[in-house]
N, C-alpha and C positions, 0 to 999 in steps of 0.2 A: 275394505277397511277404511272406517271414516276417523274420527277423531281418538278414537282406542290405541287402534294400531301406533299413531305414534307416540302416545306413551306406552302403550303394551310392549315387551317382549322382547326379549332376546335373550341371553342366560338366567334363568333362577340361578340363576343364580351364577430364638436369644443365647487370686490366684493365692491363693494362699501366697503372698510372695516368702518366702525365708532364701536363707546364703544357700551359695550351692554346696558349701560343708553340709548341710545337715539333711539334705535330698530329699525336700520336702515339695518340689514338684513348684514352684512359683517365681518370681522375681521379688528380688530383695527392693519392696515398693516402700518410699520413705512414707511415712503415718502421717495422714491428712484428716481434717476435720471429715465426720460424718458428711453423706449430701442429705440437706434436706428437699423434698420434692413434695411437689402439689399432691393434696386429699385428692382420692377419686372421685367423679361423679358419677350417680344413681345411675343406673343401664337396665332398665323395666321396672316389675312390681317387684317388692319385698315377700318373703315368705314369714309369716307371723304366725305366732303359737303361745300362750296361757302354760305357764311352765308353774308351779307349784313344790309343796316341800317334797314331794313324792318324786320328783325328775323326770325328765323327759328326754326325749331326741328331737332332733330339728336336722331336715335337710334345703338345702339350696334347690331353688327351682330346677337348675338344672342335674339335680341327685347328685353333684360333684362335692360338697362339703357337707360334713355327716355333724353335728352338735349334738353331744352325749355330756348331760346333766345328771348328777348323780344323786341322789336322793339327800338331803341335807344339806344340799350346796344354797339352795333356794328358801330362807323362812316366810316368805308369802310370795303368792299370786302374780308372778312378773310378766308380763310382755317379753316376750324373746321373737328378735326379727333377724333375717338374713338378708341382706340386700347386695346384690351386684354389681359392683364398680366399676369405673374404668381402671385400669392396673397402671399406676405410675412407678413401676418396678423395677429395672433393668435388672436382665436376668431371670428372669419369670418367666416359664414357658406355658404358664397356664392364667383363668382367671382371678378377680381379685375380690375379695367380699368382706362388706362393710356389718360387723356384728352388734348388736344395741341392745339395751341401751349400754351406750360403752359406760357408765357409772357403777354399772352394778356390780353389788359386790359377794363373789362367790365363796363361801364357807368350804366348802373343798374345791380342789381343781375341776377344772371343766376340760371334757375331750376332745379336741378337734382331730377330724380324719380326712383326709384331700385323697378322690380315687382318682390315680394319674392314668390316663393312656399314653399310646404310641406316639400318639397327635404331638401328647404335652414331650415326646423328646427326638422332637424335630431337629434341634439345635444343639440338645444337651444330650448328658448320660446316665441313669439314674443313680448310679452312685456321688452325683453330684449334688442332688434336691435334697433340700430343708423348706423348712415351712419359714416364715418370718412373715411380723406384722410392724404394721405403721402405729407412731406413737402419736399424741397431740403435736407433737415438735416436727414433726414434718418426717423423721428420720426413721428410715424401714430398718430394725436388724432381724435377722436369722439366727433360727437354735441348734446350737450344734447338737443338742439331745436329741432332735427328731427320729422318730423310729420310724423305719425304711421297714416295709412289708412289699419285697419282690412278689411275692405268689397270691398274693388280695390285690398288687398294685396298691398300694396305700404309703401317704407321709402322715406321722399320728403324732402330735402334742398333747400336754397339759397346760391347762392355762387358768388364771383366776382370775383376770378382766380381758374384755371385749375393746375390740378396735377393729380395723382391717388387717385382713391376712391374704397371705400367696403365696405359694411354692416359688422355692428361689433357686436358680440353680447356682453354685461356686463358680463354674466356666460354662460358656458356650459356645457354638462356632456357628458365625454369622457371616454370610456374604454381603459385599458390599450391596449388590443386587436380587434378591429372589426369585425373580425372572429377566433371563439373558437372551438378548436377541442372535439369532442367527449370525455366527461368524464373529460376533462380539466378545468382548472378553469381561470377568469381574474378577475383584480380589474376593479371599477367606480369609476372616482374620478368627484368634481366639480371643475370646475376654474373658474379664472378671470385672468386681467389681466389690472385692474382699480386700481390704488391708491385712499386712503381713500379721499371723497372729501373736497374740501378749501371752506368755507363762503364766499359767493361774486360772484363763479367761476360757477355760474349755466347754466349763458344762452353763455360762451367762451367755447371753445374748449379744450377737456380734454385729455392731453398728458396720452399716451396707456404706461403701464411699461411690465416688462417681465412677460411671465403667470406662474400661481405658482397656486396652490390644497388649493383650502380655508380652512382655516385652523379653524374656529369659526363654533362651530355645533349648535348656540345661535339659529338660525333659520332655519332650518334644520327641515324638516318634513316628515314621509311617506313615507319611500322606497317602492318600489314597483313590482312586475314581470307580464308580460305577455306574457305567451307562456311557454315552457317545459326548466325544472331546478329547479334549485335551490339559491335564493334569498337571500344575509347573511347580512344584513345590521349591517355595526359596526361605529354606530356616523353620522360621518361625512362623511364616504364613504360606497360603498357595495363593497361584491365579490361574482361574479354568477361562477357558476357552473354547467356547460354543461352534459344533461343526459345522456345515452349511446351509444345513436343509434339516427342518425339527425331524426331531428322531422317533422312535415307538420303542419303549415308551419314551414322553418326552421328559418324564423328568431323570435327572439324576442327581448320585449322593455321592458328596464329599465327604472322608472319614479320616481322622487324625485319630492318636493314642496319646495320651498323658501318663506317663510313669509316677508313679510315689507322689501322686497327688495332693491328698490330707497327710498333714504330720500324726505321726502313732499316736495311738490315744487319744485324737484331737474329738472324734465322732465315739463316743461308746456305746452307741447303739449299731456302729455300723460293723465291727471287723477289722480285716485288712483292705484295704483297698489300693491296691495297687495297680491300677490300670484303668483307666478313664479313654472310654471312646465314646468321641465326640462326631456329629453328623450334621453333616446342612445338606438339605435340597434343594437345587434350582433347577427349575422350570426353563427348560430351551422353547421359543416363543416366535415366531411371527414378528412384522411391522405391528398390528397388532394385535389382541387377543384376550380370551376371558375363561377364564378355567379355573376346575377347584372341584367343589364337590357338593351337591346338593344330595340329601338326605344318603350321606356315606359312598353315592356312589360320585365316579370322577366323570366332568364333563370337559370337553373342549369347543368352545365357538367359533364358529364362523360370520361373514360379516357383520364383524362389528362396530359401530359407528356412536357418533353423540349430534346433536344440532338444539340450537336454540330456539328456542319459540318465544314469540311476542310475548308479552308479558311478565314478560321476567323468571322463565323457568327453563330449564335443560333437562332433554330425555338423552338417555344413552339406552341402546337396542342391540338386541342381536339375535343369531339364530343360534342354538341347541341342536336342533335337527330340519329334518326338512319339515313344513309346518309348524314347529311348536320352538315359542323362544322365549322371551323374557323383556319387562322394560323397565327402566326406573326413570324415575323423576323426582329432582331437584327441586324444590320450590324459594323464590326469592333470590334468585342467585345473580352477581355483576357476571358483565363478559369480558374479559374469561372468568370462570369459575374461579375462587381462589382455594389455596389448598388448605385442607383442615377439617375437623368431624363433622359431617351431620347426621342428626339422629331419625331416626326412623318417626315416621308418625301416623297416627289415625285419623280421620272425620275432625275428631274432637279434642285432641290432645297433643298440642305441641309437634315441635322437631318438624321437619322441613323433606325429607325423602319419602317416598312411597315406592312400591317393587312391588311388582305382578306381572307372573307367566302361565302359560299356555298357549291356544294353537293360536296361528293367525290368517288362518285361511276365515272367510266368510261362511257365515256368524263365526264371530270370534268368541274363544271358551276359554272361560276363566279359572286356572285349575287351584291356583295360589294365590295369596294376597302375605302383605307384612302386619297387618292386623285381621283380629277377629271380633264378630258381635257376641255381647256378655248380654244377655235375656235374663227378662224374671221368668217366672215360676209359666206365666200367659203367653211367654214366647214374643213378649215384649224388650226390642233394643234400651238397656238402660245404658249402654257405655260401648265406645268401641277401644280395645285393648291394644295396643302396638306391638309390635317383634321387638324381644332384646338386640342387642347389636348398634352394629351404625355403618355407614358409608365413611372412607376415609381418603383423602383425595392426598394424594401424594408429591404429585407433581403434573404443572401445566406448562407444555414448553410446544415452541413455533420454531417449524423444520420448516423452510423451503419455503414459506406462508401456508401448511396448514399447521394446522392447532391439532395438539397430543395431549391425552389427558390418561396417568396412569393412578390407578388407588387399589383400594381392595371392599368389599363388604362382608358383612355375617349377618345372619339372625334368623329369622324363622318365618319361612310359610305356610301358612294356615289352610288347607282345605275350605272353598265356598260352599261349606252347610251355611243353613239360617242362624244360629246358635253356637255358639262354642268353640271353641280353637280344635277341636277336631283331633287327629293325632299332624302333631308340627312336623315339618319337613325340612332341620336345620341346614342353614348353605353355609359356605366359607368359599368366598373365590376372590382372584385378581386378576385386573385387568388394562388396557391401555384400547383406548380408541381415539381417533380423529373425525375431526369434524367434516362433516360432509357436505356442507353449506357454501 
Protein backbone atom coordinates (compact mmCIF):
# COMPACT_ATOMS: atom_id res chain seq x y z
CA UNK A 1 0.00 0.00 0.00
CA UNK A 2 1.63 3.23 -1.19
CA UNK A 3 0.03 6.55 -0.92
CA UNK A 4 -3.84 5.09 -1.29
CA UNK A 5 -3.75 3.20 1.60
CA UNK A 6 -3.38 6.13 3.87
CA UNK A 7 -6.23 7.68 2.68
CA UNK A 8 -8.13 4.56 1.87
CA UNK A 9 -10.14 2.76 4.21
CA UNK A 10 -11.28 1.78 7.24
CA UNK A 11 -15.37 1.91 7.74
CA UNK A 12 -17.70 2.83 4.92
CA UNK A 13 -18.54 3.75 6.56
CA UNK A 14 -34.42 13.87 19.25
CA UNK A 15 -44.64 19.17 26.26
CA UNK A 16 -47.54 20.27 25.85
CA UNK A 17 -47.00 21.88 29.21
CA UNK A 18 -50.62 22.46 30.89
CA UNK A 19 -51.55 22.35 35.13
CA UNK A 20 -51.69 18.98 36.38
CA UNK A 21 -55.63 19.80 37.07
CA UNK A 22 -56.25 19.16 33.53
CA UNK A 23 -53.77 15.81 32.91
CA UNK A 24 -52.71 16.96 29.81
CA UNK A 25 -49.31 15.13 30.17
CA UNK A 26 -46.65 18.49 30.26
CA UNK A 27 -45.34 21.09 32.45
CA UNK A 28 -47.06 24.20 33.24
CA UNK A 29 -44.14 25.94 30.92
CA UNK A 30 -44.54 30.03 31.13
CA UNK A 31 -45.16 31.24 27.11
CA UNK A 32 -42.09 32.46 25.53
CA UNK A 33 -41.41 34.13 22.36
CA UNK A 34 -41.12 31.68 19.43
CA UNK A 35 -37.19 30.69 18.70
CA UNK A 36 -36.05 31.76 15.59
CA UNK A 37 -33.32 29.57 14.02
CA UNK A 38 -30.98 29.57 10.91
CA UNK A 39 -32.47 28.57 7.12
CA UNK A 40 -31.07 25.32 6.22
CA UNK A 41 -28.31 24.88 3.76
CA UNK A 42 -28.57 22.95 0.39
CA UNK A 43 -27.31 19.01 1.04
CA UNK A 44 -26.71 17.67 -2.87
CA UNK A 45 -28.87 18.26 -6.08
CA UNK A 46 -32.35 19.54 -6.03
CA UNK A 47 -35.11 17.44 -7.71
CA UNK A 48 -36.83 19.65 -10.32
CA UNK A 49 -40.05 19.16 -12.48
CA UNK A 50 -42.34 21.37 -15.16
CA UNK A 51 -45.65 21.23 -13.10
CA UNK A 52 -48.58 22.64 -15.38
CA UNK A 53 -52.48 23.15 -15.03
CA UNK A 54 -52.97 19.42 -15.22
CA UNK A 55 -50.79 18.55 -11.80
CA UNK A 56 -48.34 16.66 -10.85
CA UNK A 57 -46.21 14.60 -8.21
CA UNK A 58 -42.82 15.37 -7.11
CA UNK A 59 -40.61 13.25 -4.88
CA UNK A 60 -37.40 13.94 -3.01
CA UNK A 61 -34.39 12.27 -4.10
CA UNK A 62 -34.34 10.24 -1.48
CA UNK A 63 -38.30 9.03 -2.16
CA UNK A 64 -38.94 10.46 1.38
CA UNK A 65 -41.33 13.57 0.56
CA UNK A 66 -44.11 12.77 -1.79
CA UNK A 67 -45.64 16.56 -3.62
CA UNK A 68 -49.13 16.06 -4.82
CA UNK A 69 -50.41 18.89 -6.98
CA UNK A 70 -53.77 18.91 -7.93
CA UNK A 71 -54.94 19.85 -11.14
CA UNK A 72 -55.95 23.77 -10.98
CA UNK A 73 -53.71 24.59 -8.34
CA UNK A 74 -51.17 25.62 -10.99
CA UNK A 75 -52.52 28.20 -14.03
CA UNK A 76 -49.13 27.90 -15.92
CA UNK A 77 -46.03 26.09 -16.59
CA UNK A 78 -44.02 26.27 -13.07
CA UNK A 79 -40.71 24.90 -11.90
CA UNK A 80 -41.37 22.92 -8.91
CA UNK A 81 -38.05 21.77 -6.97
CA UNK A 82 -37.20 19.85 -3.92
CA UNK A 83 -34.14 20.43 -2.35
CA UNK A 84 -32.35 18.93 0.80
CA UNK A 85 -31.45 20.73 3.70
CA UNK A 86 -29.72 20.78 6.62
CA UNK A 87 -32.57 20.44 9.48
CA UNK A 88 -32.27 23.30 12.00
CA UNK A 89 -35.13 21.70 13.85
CA UNK A 90 -35.07 20.46 17.37
CA UNK A 91 -37.12 17.61 17.62
CA UNK A 92 -37.10 16.42 14.16
CA UNK A 93 -36.29 12.88 13.85
CA UNK A 94 -35.98 13.01 10.27
CA UNK A 95 -34.71 15.18 7.23
CA UNK A 96 -35.52 18.58 6.24
CA UNK A 97 -36.58 19.95 2.59
CA UNK A 98 -36.44 23.31 1.20
CA UNK A 99 -39.68 23.60 -1.48
CA UNK A 100 -39.54 26.53 -4.36
CA UNK A 101 -40.26 28.44 -5.65
CA UNK A 102 -41.53 29.44 -2.12
CA UNK A 103 -43.60 32.56 -4.02
CA UNK A 104 -45.81 30.54 -5.59
CA UNK A 105 -49.07 30.80 -5.43
CA UNK A 106 -51.25 27.66 -5.17
CA UNK A 107 -55.21 27.89 -6.35
CA UNK A 108 -55.92 24.71 -4.19
CA UNK A 109 -53.99 23.18 -1.39
CA UNK A 110 -50.97 21.16 -2.21
CA UNK A 111 -50.16 17.57 -0.63
CA UNK A 112 -47.34 16.97 1.28
CA UNK A 113 -46.64 13.15 2.50
CA UNK A 114 -43.20 12.44 4.78
CA UNK A 115 -42.77 8.23 4.61
CA UNK A 116 -41.37 7.70 8.28
CA UNK A 117 -39.32 4.67 9.14
CA UNK A 118 -38.15 3.01 12.21
CA UNK A 119 -34.87 4.99 11.78
CA UNK A 120 -36.94 8.31 12.03
CA UNK A 121 -38.27 7.00 15.74
CA UNK A 122 -35.08 6.37 17.30
CA UNK A 123 -35.85 8.99 19.83
CA UNK A 124 -39.42 9.54 19.61
CA UNK A 125 -42.99 7.90 19.26
CA UNK A 126 -45.14 8.04 16.55
CA UNK A 127 -47.92 9.38 18.14
CA UNK A 128 -45.91 12.35 18.68
CA UNK A 129 -44.93 13.41 14.70
CA UNK A 130 -46.51 16.46 12.88
CA UNK A 131 -45.06 17.90 10.04
CA UNK A 132 -44.11 21.80 10.41
CA UNK A 133 -42.30 24.19 8.19
CA UNK A 134 -40.01 27.14 8.57
CA UNK A 135 -41.41 30.49 7.70
CA UNK A 136 -39.30 33.73 6.21
CA UNK A 137 -38.92 34.71 9.99
CA UNK A 138 -36.86 32.17 11.05
CA UNK A 139 -39.69 30.44 13.06
CA UNK A 140 -40.48 26.52 12.60
CA UNK A 141 -44.39 25.74 13.66
CA UNK A 142 -46.04 22.42 13.55
CA UNK A 143 -49.80 21.26 12.53
CA UNK A 144 -51.66 19.91 14.83
CA UNK A 145 -53.91 18.63 11.64
CA UNK A 146 -51.42 16.38 10.46
CA UNK A 147 -52.75 12.99 9.43
CA UNK A 148 -50.73 10.17 11.00
CA UNK A 149 -51.09 7.01 8.62
CA UNK A 150 -49.66 4.14 10.99
CA UNK A 151 -49.94 1.31 8.16
CA UNK A 152 -48.37 3.55 4.88
CA UNK A 153 -46.09 4.92 7.80
CA UNK A 154 -46.94 8.38 6.46
CA UNK A 155 -47.36 12.19 8.10
CA UNK A 156 -49.72 13.97 5.31
CA UNK A 157 -50.56 17.88 5.20
CA UNK A 158 -52.28 20.46 2.98
CA UNK A 159 -50.49 23.38 2.13
CA UNK A 160 -50.80 26.38 -0.36
CA UNK A 161 -47.19 27.81 -0.08
CA UNK A 162 -43.75 26.37 -0.07
CA UNK A 163 -40.97 26.81 2.30
CA UNK A 164 -39.08 24.24 4.34
CA UNK A 165 -40.63 21.26 5.97
CA UNK A 166 -39.79 18.42 8.67
CA UNK A 167 -41.43 15.96 10.87
CA UNK A 168 -41.40 17.36 14.21
CA UNK A 169 -41.81 15.29 16.97
CA UNK A 170 -43.77 16.98 20.46
CA UNK A 171 -41.28 14.89 22.82
CA UNK A 172 -38.22 13.00 22.51
CA UNK A 173 -35.79 11.03 24.68
CA UNK A 174 -32.40 11.94 24.11
CA UNK A 175 -29.11 10.81 25.97
CA UNK A 176 -26.72 13.01 27.04
CA UNK A 177 -24.43 10.67 24.97
CA UNK A 178 -25.22 8.16 22.01
CA UNK A 179 -22.32 6.32 22.36
CA UNK A 180 -21.18 5.28 26.13
CA UNK A 181 -17.84 4.09 26.72
CA UNK A 182 -17.29 1.00 28.70
CA UNK A 183 -18.09 1.29 32.41
CA UNK A 184 -19.04 4.93 31.94
CA UNK A 185 -22.25 6.39 32.67
CA UNK A 186 -24.84 9.16 30.61
CA UNK A 187 -28.04 10.83 31.53
CA UNK A 188 -31.75 10.44 29.48
CA UNK A 189 -33.39 13.35 29.51
CA UNK A 190 -37.09 14.00 27.89
CA UNK A 191 -37.84 17.11 25.89
CA UNK A 192 -40.02 19.19 23.97
CA UNK A 193 -39.92 22.08 22.57
CA UNK A 194 -43.82 23.01 22.54
CA UNK A 195 -45.24 25.89 24.65
CA UNK A 196 -48.20 25.11 26.83
CA UNK A 197 -51.25 25.20 24.44
CA UNK A 198 -53.81 28.39 23.82
CA UNK A 199 -57.83 27.66 23.58
CA UNK A 200 -59.00 28.19 20.11
CA UNK A 201 -55.31 27.49 18.58
CA UNK A 202 -56.07 23.66 17.67
CA UNK A 203 -56.43 23.28 14.09
CA UNK A 204 -53.42 26.75 13.40
CA UNK A 205 -50.17 26.26 13.32
CA UNK A 206 -48.04 26.13 16.48
CA UNK A 207 -45.09 28.37 16.80
CA UNK A 208 -41.91 25.65 17.92
CA UNK A 209 -40.09 27.53 21.18
CA UNK A 210 -36.43 26.52 22.32
CA UNK A 211 -36.11 22.85 23.46
CA UNK A 212 -35.75 22.54 27.27
CA UNK A 213 -35.82 18.73 29.67
CA UNK A 214 -39.45 18.54 30.86
CA UNK A 215 -39.47 19.43 33.84
CA UNK A 216 -43.11 17.91 35.25
CA UNK A 217 -42.79 14.02 36.31
CA UNK A 218 -46.92 14.35 36.75
CA UNK A 219 -46.83 11.83 33.98
CA UNK A 220 -44.03 10.14 33.60
CA UNK A 221 -44.18 6.41 33.80
CA UNK A 222 -41.91 3.17 33.51
CA UNK A 223 -38.29 3.67 32.85
CA UNK A 224 -37.00 0.90 31.31
CA UNK A 225 -33.68 -1.06 29.93
CA UNK A 226 -32.92 -3.45 27.25
CA UNK A 227 -29.76 -4.95 26.68
CA UNK A 228 -26.52 -4.93 29.29
CA UNK A 229 -26.26 -2.16 32.16
CA UNK A 230 -27.62 -0.61 34.39
CA UNK A 231 -30.84 1.36 34.58
CA UNK A 232 -31.21 4.26 37.51
CA UNK A 233 -34.32 5.92 36.97
CA UNK A 234 -34.56 9.34 39.21
CA UNK A 235 -38.13 11.01 38.36
CA UNK A 236 -38.22 12.69 35.65
CA UNK A 237 -35.07 11.48 33.99
CA UNK A 238 -32.64 8.15 34.03
CA UNK A 239 -28.89 7.58 34.09
CA UNK A 240 -27.51 4.11 32.37
CA UNK A 241 -24.45 2.89 33.01
CA UNK A 242 -22.47 0.94 30.73
CA UNK A 243 -21.11 -2.68 31.79
CA UNK A 244 -17.66 -3.54 31.47
CA UNK A 245 -16.79 -5.15 28.47
CA UNK A 246 -19.16 -4.20 25.08
CA UNK A 247 -21.93 -6.44 25.02
CA UNK A 248 -23.61 -8.43 21.77
CA UNK A 249 -25.48 -6.85 20.87
CA UNK A 250 -23.89 -3.62 21.65
CA UNK A 251 -26.54 -1.51 21.49
CA UNK A 252 -29.32 -0.81 23.85
CA UNK A 253 -32.67 0.89 24.35
CA UNK A 254 -33.91 3.08 26.89
CA UNK A 255 -37.91 3.24 26.95
CA UNK A 256 -40.04 5.62 29.08
CA UNK A 257 -44.14 6.06 28.80
CA UNK A 258 -45.89 9.28 28.79
CA UNK A 259 -49.61 9.30 30.03
CA UNK A 260 -52.33 11.75 28.50
CA UNK A 261 -49.88 13.32 26.39
CA UNK A 262 -51.92 15.61 23.85
CA UNK A 263 -54.99 17.39 25.47
CA UNK A 264 -58.43 15.91 23.99
CA UNK A 265 -59.23 17.27 20.85
CA UNK A 266 -55.88 18.97 20.62
CA UNK A 267 -54.84 16.37 17.35
CA UNK A 268 -58.25 15.51 15.10
CA UNK A 269 -56.69 13.58 12.96
CA UNK A 270 -55.29 11.52 15.65
CA UNK A 271 -57.79 9.90 18.20
CA UNK A 272 -56.99 9.07 21.71
CA UNK A 273 -53.67 9.10 22.51
CA UNK A 274 -53.03 8.13 25.58
CA UNK A 275 -49.66 6.74 25.98
CA UNK A 276 -46.47 7.74 24.41
CA UNK A 277 -43.53 5.53 24.45
CA UNK A 278 -40.47 7.05 24.12
CA UNK A 279 -36.88 5.22 23.06
CA UNK A 280 -33.23 6.29 22.87
CA UNK A 281 -30.31 3.90 21.88
CA UNK A 282 -26.91 3.85 22.87
CA UNK A 283 -24.26 2.35 21.53
CA UNK A 284 -21.77 0.57 24.49
CA UNK A 285 -18.36 1.34 22.72
CA UNK A 286 -14.57 0.80 23.04
CA UNK A 287 -11.76 3.57 23.94
CA UNK A 288 -12.45 3.91 20.40
CA UNK A 289 -14.70 2.90 17.56
CA UNK A 290 -16.79 3.32 14.28
CA UNK A 291 -20.09 1.70 13.78
CA UNK A 292 -23.37 2.25 12.21
CA UNK A 293 -24.46 0.87 9.10
CA UNK A 294 -23.69 0.90 5.65
CA UNK A 295 -26.14 0.03 3.05
CA UNK A 296 -28.90 -1.28 6.07
CA UNK A 297 -26.54 -3.51 7.27
CA UNK A 298 -24.67 -2.94 10.97
CA UNK A 299 -20.82 -2.68 11.05
CA UNK A 300 -18.57 -2.49 13.94
CA UNK A 301 -14.65 -1.37 13.56
CA UNK A 302 -11.65 -2.21 14.44
CA UNK A 303 -8.50 -0.26 14.60
CA UNK A 304 -9.40 2.70 14.24
CA UNK A 305 -7.18 5.62 14.10
CA UNK A 306 -6.67 9.45 12.41
CA UNK A 307 -2.97 11.09 11.63
CA UNK A 308 -2.20 14.12 9.83
CA UNK A 309 -0.47 14.52 6.85
CA UNK A 310 1.75 17.27 5.51
CA UNK A 311 -0.19 19.48 3.79
CA UNK A 312 -2.85 20.34 5.55
CA UNK A 313 -5.10 17.23 5.43
CA UNK A 314 -6.29 14.52 8.00
CA UNK A 315 -7.18 10.92 7.07
CA UNK A 316 -9.10 8.77 9.69
CA UNK A 317 -8.96 4.84 8.74
CA UNK A 318 -10.09 1.68 9.91
CA UNK A 319 -10.85 -1.84 9.40
CA UNK A 320 -14.56 -3.33 8.66
CA UNK A 321 -12.93 -6.69 8.42
CA UNK A 322 -9.88 -8.38 7.81
CA UNK A 323 -8.78 -6.79 4.32
CA UNK A 324 -11.38 -4.58 3.42
CA UNK A 325 -11.97 -1.03 5.46
CA UNK A 326 -12.65 2.35 4.63
CA UNK A 327 -10.87 6.08 4.64
CA UNK A 328 -11.71 9.53 4.72
CA UNK A 329 -10.06 12.69 4.24
CA UNK A 330 -10.37 15.96 5.44
CA UNK A 331 -8.95 18.53 3.23
CA UNK A 332 -7.61 22.00 4.61
CA UNK A 333 -7.88 21.39 8.09
CA UNK A 334 -5.79 23.32 11.26
CA UNK A 335 -4.25 20.74 13.90
CA UNK A 336 -6.32 19.94 15.75
CA UNK A 337 -9.27 19.66 13.56
CA UNK A 338 -11.87 21.87 14.80
CA UNK A 339 -15.40 20.85 15.33
CA UNK A 340 -18.09 21.53 12.83
CA UNK A 341 -19.72 20.29 9.15
CA UNK A 342 -17.83 19.45 6.45
CA UNK A 343 -19.29 18.59 3.41
CA UNK A 344 -18.50 15.98 1.13
CA UNK A 345 -16.97 16.75 -2.22
CA UNK A 346 -15.96 15.70 -5.67
CA UNK A 347 -12.90 16.36 -8.34
CA UNK A 348 -14.79 19.60 -9.19
CA UNK A 349 -17.17 20.65 -6.63
CA UNK A 350 -16.58 22.23 -3.47
CA UNK A 351 -16.80 20.81 0.26
CA UNK A 352 -13.68 19.59 1.81
CA UNK A 353 -14.21 15.48 2.72
CA UNK A 354 -13.76 12.58 0.39
CA UNK A 355 -14.69 8.64 1.67
CA UNK A 356 -13.71 5.51 -0.12
CA UNK A 357 -13.67 1.80 1.00
CA UNK A 358 -12.57 -1.49 -0.04
CA UNK A 359 -9.85 -3.91 0.30
CA UNK A 360 -6.45 -2.93 1.32
CA UNK A 361 -4.40 -5.82 0.72
CA UNK A 362 -2.15 -5.14 -2.61
CA UNK A 363 -3.54 -4.00 -5.48
CA UNK A 364 -5.90 -2.08 -3.61
CA UNK A 365 -9.76 -2.31 -4.89
CA UNK A 366 -11.88 0.31 -4.82
CA UNK A 367 -15.38 -0.69 -4.10
CA UNK A 368 -16.95 2.82 -3.07
CA UNK A 369 -16.40 6.40 -3.61
CA UNK A 370 -18.68 9.65 -2.19
CA UNK A 371 -19.04 10.79 -5.72
CA UNK A 372 -19.91 9.52 -9.10
CA UNK A 373 -19.02 10.45 -12.86
CA UNK A 374 -22.17 12.06 -14.68
CA UNK A 375 -21.32 11.18 -18.81
CA UNK A 376 -22.82 12.29 -21.94
CA UNK A 377 -24.40 10.32 -24.31
CA UNK A 378 -20.05 9.25 -25.65
CA UNK A 379 -19.26 8.09 -22.22
CA UNK A 380 -17.69 11.43 -21.76
CA UNK A 381 -17.10 12.77 -17.97
CA UNK A 382 -18.96 16.08 -18.04
CA UNK A 383 -19.24 16.53 -14.03
CA UNK A 384 -18.53 14.63 -11.05
CA UNK A 385 -21.49 14.48 -8.59
CA UNK A 386 -20.86 14.32 -4.65
CA UNK A 387 -22.80 12.11 -1.84
CA UNK A 388 -25.54 13.91 0.05
CA UNK A 389 -24.61 14.19 3.59
CA UNK A 390 -21.64 15.48 5.45
CA UNK A 391 -19.01 14.69 8.20
CA UNK A 392 -19.67 16.26 11.56
CA UNK A 393 -16.89 16.56 14.01
CA UNK A 394 -18.25 16.77 17.33
CA UNK A 395 -15.70 16.94 19.69
CA UNK A 396 -11.64 17.19 19.92
CA UNK A 397 -10.25 16.60 23.26
CA UNK A 398 -6.42 15.40 24.73
CA UNK A 399 -6.48 12.46 27.29
CA UNK A 400 -3.16 11.84 28.66
CA UNK A 401 -1.38 13.79 25.39
CA UNK A 402 -3.22 11.77 22.66
CA UNK A 403 -5.61 13.58 20.69
CA UNK A 404 -9.51 11.99 20.49
CA UNK A 405 -11.64 13.07 17.94
CA UNK A 406 -15.47 11.80 18.13
CA UNK A 407 -18.15 12.90 15.06
CA UNK A 408 -20.47 11.11 12.92
CA UNK A 409 -20.93 10.83 8.87
CA UNK A 410 -23.86 10.03 6.31
CA UNK A 411 -24.19 9.75 2.60
CA UNK A 412 -23.66 7.65 -0.14
CA UNK A 413 -21.42 5.37 -1.85
CA UNK A 414 -21.34 5.02 -5.37
CA UNK A 415 -20.06 1.82 -6.99
CA UNK A 416 -16.70 2.41 -9.41
CA UNK A 417 -18.55 1.84 -12.91
CA UNK A 418 -17.28 4.47 -15.54
CA UNK A 419 -20.58 6.31 -15.63
CA UNK A 420 -23.26 6.88 -13.16
CA UNK A 421 -23.83 6.55 -9.58
CA UNK A 422 -24.66 2.99 -9.98
CA UNK A 423 -27.13 1.68 -7.32
CA UNK A 424 -25.89 4.15 -3.87
CA UNK A 425 -24.91 2.20 -0.77
CA UNK A 426 -26.27 4.83 1.83
CA UNK A 427 -24.00 4.80 5.33
CA UNK A 428 -24.85 6.41 8.80
CA UNK A 429 -22.16 5.81 11.41
CA UNK A 430 -20.11 7.23 14.56
CA UNK A 431 -17.28 7.37 15.51
CA UNK A 432 -14.28 8.38 17.94
CA UNK A 433 -10.48 7.66 17.04
CA UNK A 434 -7.11 9.01 18.28
CA UNK A 435 -4.20 9.95 16.72
CA UNK A 436 -1.64 7.75 16.10
CA UNK A 437 1.27 10.04 15.50
Amino acid sequence: MKLFPTFLLCCAIFLAGCSKSNKSGGEPAPSEPPAVRAQGTPVGDPVKKNIGAAGGTLLSKDNTLRIDIPAGALAANTEISVQAVTNTLPGSPGPAYRLLPENVKFAKPVKLTFHYTDRHLDSTGVDALFMAFQSADGIWRFIPTTTLNTTAKTLSVETTHFSSWAPFAMYWLRPDQSSVEISKSTGVFIYTSVDKYKAGSESAPIAIIRERVLENSNNIRNWRLTGAGVLTPEDRHAFYRAPAKVPTPSTVTVAVDIHNFIPPNFAPNRGAAGKLILLARIKVVDDVYFSGTVNGLEIFCIDQHHKYIPGGWINISGLIRTNHGFSINIENVSRPIAKGQYQWFAPDKGGTVMGVWGTIAEPVTITGKTFYNKCDENGTVEEYIKSPGLLVIHEVENIGGVEYIRGELRGEFYPQINCGPGTPQPFELSFRTKNIQ
